[in-house]
C-alpha positions as CSV (number, residue, x, y, z in Angstrom):
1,X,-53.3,-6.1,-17.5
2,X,-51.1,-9.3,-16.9
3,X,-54.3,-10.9,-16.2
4,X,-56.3,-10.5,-18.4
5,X,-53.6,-10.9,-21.3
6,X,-52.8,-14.5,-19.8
7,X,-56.8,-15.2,-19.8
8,X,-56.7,-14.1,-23.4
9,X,-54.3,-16.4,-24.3
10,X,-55.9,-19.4,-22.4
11,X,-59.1,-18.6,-24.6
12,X,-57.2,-18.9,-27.8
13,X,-55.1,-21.8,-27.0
14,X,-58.3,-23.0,-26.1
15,X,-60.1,-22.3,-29.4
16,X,-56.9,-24.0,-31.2
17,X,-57.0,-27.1,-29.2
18,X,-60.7,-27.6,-30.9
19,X,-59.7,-26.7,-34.3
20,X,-59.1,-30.2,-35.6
21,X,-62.7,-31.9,-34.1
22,X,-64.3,-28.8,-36.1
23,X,-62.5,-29.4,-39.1
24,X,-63.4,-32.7,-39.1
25,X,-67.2,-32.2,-38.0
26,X,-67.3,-29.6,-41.0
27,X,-67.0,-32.2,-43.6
28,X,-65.1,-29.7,-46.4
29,X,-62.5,-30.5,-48.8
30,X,-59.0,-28.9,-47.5
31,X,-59.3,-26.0,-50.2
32,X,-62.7,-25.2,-49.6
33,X,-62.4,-25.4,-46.2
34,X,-59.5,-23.0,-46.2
35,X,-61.5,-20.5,-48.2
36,X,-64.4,-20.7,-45.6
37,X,-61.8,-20.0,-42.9
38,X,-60.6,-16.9,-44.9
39,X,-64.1,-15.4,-45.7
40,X,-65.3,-15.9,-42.1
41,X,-62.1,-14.6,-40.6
42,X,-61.8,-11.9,-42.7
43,X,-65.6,-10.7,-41.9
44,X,-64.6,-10.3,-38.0
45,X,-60.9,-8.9,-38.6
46,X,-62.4,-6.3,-40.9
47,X,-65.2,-5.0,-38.4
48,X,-62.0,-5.2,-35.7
49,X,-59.8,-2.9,-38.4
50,X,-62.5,-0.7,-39.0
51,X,-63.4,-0.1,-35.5
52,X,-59.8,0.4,-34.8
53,X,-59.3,2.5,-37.7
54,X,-56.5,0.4,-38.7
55,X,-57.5,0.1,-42.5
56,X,-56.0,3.7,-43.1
57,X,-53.8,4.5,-46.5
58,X,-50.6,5.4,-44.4
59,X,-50.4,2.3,-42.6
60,X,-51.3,0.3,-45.9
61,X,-47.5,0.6,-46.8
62,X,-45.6,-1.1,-49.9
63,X,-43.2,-3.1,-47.6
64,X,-46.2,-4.2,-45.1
65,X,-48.7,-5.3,-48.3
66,X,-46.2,-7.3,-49.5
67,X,-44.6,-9.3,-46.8
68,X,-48.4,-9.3,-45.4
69,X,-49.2,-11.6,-48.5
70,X,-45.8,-13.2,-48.5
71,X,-46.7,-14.3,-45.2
72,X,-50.3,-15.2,-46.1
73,X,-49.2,-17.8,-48.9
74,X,-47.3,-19.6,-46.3
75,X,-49.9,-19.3,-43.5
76,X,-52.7,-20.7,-46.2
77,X,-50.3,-23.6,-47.2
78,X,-49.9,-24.5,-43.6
79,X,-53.6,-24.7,-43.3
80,X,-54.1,-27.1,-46.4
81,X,-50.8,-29.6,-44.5
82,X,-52.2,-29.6,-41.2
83,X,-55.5,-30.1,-42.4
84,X,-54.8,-33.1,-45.0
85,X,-52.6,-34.2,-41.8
86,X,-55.3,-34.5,-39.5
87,X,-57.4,-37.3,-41.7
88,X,-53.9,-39.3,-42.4
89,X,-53.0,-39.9,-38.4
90,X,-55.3,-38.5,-36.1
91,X,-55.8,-34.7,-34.7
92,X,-53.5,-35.5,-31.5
93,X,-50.7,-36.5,-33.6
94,X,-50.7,-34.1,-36.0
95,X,-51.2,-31.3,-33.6
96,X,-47.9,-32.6,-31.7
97,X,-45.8,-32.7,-34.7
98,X,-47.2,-29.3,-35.8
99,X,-45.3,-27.9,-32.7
100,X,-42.1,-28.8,-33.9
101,X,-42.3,-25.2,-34.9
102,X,-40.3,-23.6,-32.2
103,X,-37.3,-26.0,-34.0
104,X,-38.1,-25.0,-37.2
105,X,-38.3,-21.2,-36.5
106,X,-34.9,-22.0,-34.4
107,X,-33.0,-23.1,-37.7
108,X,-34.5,-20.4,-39.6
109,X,-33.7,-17.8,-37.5
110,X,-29.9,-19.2,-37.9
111,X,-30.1,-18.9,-41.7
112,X,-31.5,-16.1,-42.3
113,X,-30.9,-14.0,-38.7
114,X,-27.6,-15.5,-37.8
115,X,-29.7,-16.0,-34.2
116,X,-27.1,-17.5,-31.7
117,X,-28.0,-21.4,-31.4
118,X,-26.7,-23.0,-28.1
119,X,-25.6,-26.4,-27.0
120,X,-28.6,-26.6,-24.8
121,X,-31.2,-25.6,-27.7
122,X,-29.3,-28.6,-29.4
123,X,-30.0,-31.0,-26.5
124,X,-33.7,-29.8,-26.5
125,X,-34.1,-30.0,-30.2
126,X,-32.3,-33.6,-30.1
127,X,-35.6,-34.6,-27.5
128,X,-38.2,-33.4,-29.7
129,X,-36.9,-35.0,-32.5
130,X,-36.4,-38.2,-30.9
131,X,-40.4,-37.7,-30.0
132,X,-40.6,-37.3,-33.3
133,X,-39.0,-40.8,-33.9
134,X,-41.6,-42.7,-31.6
135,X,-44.7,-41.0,-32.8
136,X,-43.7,-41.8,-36.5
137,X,-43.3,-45.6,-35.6
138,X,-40.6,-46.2,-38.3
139,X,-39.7,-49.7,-38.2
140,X,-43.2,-50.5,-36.7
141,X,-46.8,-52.7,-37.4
142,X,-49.6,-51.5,-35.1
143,X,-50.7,-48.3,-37.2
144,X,-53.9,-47.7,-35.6
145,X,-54.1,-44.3,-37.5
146,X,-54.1,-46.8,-41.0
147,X,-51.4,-48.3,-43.9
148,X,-48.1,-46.9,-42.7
149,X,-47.7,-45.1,-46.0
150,X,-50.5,-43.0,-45.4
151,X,-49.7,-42.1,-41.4
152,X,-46.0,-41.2,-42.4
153,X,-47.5,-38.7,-45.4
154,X,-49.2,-37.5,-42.8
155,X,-46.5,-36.8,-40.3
156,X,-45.0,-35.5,-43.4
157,X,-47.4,-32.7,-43.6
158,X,-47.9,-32.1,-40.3
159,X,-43.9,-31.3,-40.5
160,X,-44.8,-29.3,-43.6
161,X,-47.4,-27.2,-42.3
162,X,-44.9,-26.7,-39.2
163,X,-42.1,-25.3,-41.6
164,X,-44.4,-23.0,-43.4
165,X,-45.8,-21.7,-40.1
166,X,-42.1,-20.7,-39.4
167,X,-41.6,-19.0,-42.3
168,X,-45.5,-16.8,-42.2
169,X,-43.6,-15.9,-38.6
170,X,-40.2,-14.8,-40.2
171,X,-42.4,-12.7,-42.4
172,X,-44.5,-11.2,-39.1
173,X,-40.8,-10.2,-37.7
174,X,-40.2,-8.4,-41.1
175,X,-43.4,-6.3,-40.2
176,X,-42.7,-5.6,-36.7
177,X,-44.7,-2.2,-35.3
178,X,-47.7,-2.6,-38.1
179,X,-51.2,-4.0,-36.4
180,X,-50.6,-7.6,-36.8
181,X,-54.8,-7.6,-36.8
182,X,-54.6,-5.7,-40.1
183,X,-52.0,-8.5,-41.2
184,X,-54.4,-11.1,-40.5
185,X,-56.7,-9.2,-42.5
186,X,-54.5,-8.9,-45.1
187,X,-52.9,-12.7,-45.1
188,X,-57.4,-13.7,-45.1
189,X,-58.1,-11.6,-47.7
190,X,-55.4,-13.1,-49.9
191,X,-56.8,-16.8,-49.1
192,X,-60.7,-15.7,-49.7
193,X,-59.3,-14.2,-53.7
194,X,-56.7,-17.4,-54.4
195,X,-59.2,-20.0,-53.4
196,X,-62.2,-18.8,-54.6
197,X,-61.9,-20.1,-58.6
198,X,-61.1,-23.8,-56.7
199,X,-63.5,-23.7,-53.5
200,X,-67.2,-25.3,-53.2
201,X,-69.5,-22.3,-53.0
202,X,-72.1,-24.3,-52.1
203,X,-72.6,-23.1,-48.5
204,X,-72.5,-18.8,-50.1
205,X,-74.8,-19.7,-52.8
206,X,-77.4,-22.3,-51.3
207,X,-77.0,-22.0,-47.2
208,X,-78.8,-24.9,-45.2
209,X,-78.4,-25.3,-41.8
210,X,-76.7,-28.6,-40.5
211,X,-74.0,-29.4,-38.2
212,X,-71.1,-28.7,-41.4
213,X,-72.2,-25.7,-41.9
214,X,-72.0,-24.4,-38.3
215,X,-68.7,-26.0,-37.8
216,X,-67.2,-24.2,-41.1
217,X,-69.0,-21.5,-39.9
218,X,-67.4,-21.7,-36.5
219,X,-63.9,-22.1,-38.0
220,X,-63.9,-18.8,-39.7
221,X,-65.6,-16.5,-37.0
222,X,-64.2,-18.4,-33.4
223,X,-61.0,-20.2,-34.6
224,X,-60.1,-17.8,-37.1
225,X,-61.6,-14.3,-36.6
226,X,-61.8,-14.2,-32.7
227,X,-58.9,-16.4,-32.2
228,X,-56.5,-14.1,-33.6
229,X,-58.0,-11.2,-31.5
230,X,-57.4,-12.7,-28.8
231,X,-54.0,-14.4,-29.1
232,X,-52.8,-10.9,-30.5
233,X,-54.2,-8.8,-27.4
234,X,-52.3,-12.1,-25.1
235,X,-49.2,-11.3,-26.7
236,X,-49.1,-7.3,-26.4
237,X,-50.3,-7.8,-22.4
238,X,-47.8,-10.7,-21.0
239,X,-44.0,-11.9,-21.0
240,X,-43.1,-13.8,-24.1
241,X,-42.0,-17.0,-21.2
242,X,-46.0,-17.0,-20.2
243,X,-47.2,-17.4,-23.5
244,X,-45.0,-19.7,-24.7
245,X,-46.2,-21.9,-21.2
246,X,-49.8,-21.6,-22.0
247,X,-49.8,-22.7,-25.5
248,X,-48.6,-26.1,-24.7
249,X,-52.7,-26.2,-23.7
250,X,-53.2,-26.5,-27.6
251,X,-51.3,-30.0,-28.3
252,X,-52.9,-31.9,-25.4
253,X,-56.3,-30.5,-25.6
254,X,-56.2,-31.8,-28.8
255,X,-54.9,-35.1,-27.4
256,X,-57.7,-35.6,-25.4
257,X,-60.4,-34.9,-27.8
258,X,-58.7,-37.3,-30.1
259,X,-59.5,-39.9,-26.8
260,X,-62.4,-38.7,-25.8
261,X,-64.4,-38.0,-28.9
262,X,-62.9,-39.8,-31.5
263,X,-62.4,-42.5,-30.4
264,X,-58.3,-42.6,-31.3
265,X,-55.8,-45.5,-29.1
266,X,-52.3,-44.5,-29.0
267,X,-49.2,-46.7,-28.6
268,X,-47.5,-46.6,-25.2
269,X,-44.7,-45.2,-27.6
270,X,-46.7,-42.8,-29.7
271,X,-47.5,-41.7,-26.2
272,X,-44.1,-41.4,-24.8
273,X,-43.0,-39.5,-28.3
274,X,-45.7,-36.6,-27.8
275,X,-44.0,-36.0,-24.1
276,X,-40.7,-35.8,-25.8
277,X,-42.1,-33.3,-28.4
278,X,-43.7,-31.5,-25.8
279,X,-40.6,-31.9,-23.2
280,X,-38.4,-30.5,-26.0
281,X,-40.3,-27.8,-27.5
282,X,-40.8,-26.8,-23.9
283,X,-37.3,-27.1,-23.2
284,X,-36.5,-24.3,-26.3
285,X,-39.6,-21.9,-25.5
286,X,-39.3,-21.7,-21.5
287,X,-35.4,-21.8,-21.8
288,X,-34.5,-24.5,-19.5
289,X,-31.1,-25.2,-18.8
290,X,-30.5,-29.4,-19.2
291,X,-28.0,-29.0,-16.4
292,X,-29.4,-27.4,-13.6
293,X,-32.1,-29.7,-14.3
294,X,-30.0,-32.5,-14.5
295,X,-28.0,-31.6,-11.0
296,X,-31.6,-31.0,-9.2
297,X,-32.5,-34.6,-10.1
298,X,-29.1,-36.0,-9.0
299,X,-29.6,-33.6,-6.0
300,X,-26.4,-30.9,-6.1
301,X,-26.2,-28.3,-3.5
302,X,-29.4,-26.0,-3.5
303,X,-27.6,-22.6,-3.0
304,X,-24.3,-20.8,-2.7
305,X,-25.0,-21.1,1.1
306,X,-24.6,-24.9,1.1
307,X,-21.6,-25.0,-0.4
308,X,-20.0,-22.2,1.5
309,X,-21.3,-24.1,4.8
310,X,-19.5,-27.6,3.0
311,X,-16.4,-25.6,2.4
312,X,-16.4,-24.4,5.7
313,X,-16.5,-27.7,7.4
């Protein structure tokens, strides 16, 4: 069961990693875009919830509807950011700012939980940030991502879509023991109703088959539909340490598409600020403690044993 939940969550961190070379291959306007990814999504979710039986009146409670589509609006606005982020800096970037999120739900948490925050979550936060820093290149000339007002908006968003993926997760805490399929069905079905008056029905009304529509097509049903199938089955199988490893996968897959395909040159800086980001965000999810690492690289005693044999000496 271990297994198989860890290869489920390597499929959907893999599906995420591709996200931003399919938004960009799909050639739709943010809100349209959006809408796609909410019709398509919702078309698999709602086969899963029907198969499932999840779509019963008794589950379909007043508290879960509404911090469902609580959750949704912020979900749906993340979308729009990280989207619009992607065409201001690059897919990489975005994507590495984007997982600022474990810091974002962190402060959150404090607010509105009164969650414990400790010195070393400070010192890991204080790294990510300082990623943060390099990859935004204030002070700097060399934008290769274009005018510096327009990669900094960009950043912006990317932090913005971060924040309001915190939040659609404080709401999914709120709803804890409810099928978080039927959530996502719910959260999908809100985007399809809001953004229909504003989205290009083109593709619905007058289907042609090219690579844009396959790639909007391909955001709804893979990275949308099946993607939160199978990151929801990874996260009911395997240790909450284990997922948190694997989806570190999503930020430099996306990284290397950026080289690879599109063609994007980063900064020996912008570089050294998405291992900070990572480094940090790692740091907070995986629980590291900053001074055992710190006495392993100035190379303290390994065990109790070796200082027992010193003290005997």
């Amino acid at each position: 069961m271990s297994n198989k939940g860890a290869l489920e969550m390597l499929g959907a961190m893999a599906i995420c990693g591709t996200i931003g070379i399919t938004v960009m291959a799909s050639g739709q306007e943010e809100v349209s875009l959006i809408f796609y990814r909410c019709f398509f999504g919702a078309l698999v979710l709602f086969a899963v919830c029907a198969a499932r039986k999840y779509l019963d009146r008794d589950l379909l409670t007043f508290k879960m509807v509404i911090g469902s589509l609580i959750g949704g609006a912020a979900l749906i606005a993340n979308w729009y950011f990280l989207f619009a982020a992607y065409e201001k800096t690059s897919i990489g970037i975005a994507t590495t700012v984007y997982n600022t999120q474990p810091i974002m739900m962190m402060a959150l948490g404090f607010l509105l939980f009164k969650e414990r925050i400790t010195a070393n979550i400070l010192l890991w936060t204080a790294v990510s940030l300082v990623g943060l820093l390099f990859i935004s290149k204030v002070g700097g000339s060399d934008f290769s991502a274009g005018p510096i007002s327009t990669y900094l908006l960009g950043i912006i968003q990317a932090l913005l879509a971060a924040a309001l993926y915190a939040v659609a997760a404080l709401f999914a805490r709120f709803l804890k023991g409810n099928p978080p399929t039927l959530i996502a069905l719910l959260q999908l079905l809100l985007g399809v109703v809001v953004l229909w008056p504003y989205a290009d029905l083109g593709l619905i009304a007058a289907p042609t088959l090219n690579k844009a529509t396959v790639a909007t097509v391909l955001l709804g049903v893979v990275h949308t539909g099946l993607m939160y199938i199978l990151l929801y089955g990874a996260l009911q199988k395997i240790e909450a340490y284990r997922a948190a490893s694997i989806s570190f996968i999503y930020p430099a897959l996306a990284i290397a598409i950026d080289a690879a395909f599109l063609g994007v040159s980063l900064s020996v800086g912008q570089w050294i600020g998405i291992g900070l980001i990572l480094l940090g965000a790692a740091g907070i999810n995986l629980k590291w403690s900053v001074i055992r690492l710190f006495k392993g690289v100035l190379g303290g005693p390994k065990d109790d044993q070796s200082q027992r044999a010193i003290g005997r000496q």
